[in-house]
N, C-alpha and C positions, 0 to 999 in steps of 0.2 A: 530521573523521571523521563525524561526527554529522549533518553533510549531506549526504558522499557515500550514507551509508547510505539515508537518507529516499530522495534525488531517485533513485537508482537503483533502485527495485525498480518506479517510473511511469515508465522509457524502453524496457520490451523490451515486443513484441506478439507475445504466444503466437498461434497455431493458434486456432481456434474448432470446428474438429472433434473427437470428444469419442476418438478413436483417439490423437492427438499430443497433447493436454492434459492428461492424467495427469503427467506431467516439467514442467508447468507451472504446477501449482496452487502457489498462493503465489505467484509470482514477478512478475506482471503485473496491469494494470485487467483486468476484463473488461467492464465497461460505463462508459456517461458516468459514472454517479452517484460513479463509484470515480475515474475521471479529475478531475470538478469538484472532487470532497472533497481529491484530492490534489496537484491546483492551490490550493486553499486552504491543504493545510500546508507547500505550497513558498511562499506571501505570508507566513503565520506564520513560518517559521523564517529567510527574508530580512530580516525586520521585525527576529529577535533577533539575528543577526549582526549587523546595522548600528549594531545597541547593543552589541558587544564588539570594539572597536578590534582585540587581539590574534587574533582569529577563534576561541583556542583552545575546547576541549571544556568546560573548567572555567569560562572568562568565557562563553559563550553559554548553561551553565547557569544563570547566575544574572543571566544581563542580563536587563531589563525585557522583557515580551512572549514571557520562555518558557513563561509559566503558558500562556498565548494559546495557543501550540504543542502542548501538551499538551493543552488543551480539544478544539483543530480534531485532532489525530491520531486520538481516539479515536471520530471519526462512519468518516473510511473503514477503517478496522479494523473496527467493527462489519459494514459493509458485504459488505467483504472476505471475513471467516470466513462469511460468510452465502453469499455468493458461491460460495466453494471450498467449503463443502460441499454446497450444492448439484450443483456439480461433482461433486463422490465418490459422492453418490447416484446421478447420472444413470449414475456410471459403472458403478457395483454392480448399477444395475436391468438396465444396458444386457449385464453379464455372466450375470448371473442369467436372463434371456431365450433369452442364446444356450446356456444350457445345455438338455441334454436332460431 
């Protein structure tokens, strides 16, 4: 469960048009720096399955190398929210404009 959730949210490619993007914040990279970070926590959390024979949720918490996991998660999240809200902004300014 714990890895579907990770490696899923770095396989869909939103739009980069800021019309279709709003339905997409959060869900996607939108730059390398968010792809590399999140190629990093897919080598981390590869690294602690291979430490929990059973693959479960319970033994990959406590195998060696989930601290690792946890360290490398929190550069693309930082990334991330900086990212989408950026997003939000562009998209407020972009409505804000077309007002009269």
């Amino acid at each position: 469960m714990i890895n579907t959730v990770l490696r899923t949210r770095h396989q869909s490619s939103p739009p980069r048009t800021y019309q279709a993007t709003e339905r997409y914040l959060g869900i996607g990279p939108r730059s390398e720096e968010e792809a590399l970070f999140l190629r990093e926590l897919d080598h981390a959390l590869t690294a602690a399955e291979a430490r929990a024979p059973s693959g479960s949720d319970e033994e990959i918490l406590r195998a060696e190398g989930w601290a690792e996991v946890v360290a490398v998660a929190g550069r693309p999240t930082q990334v991330m929210v900086a990212n989408d809200l950026g997003e939000i902004l562009a998209l407020h300014e972009a409505r804000g404009a077309a007002e009269p």
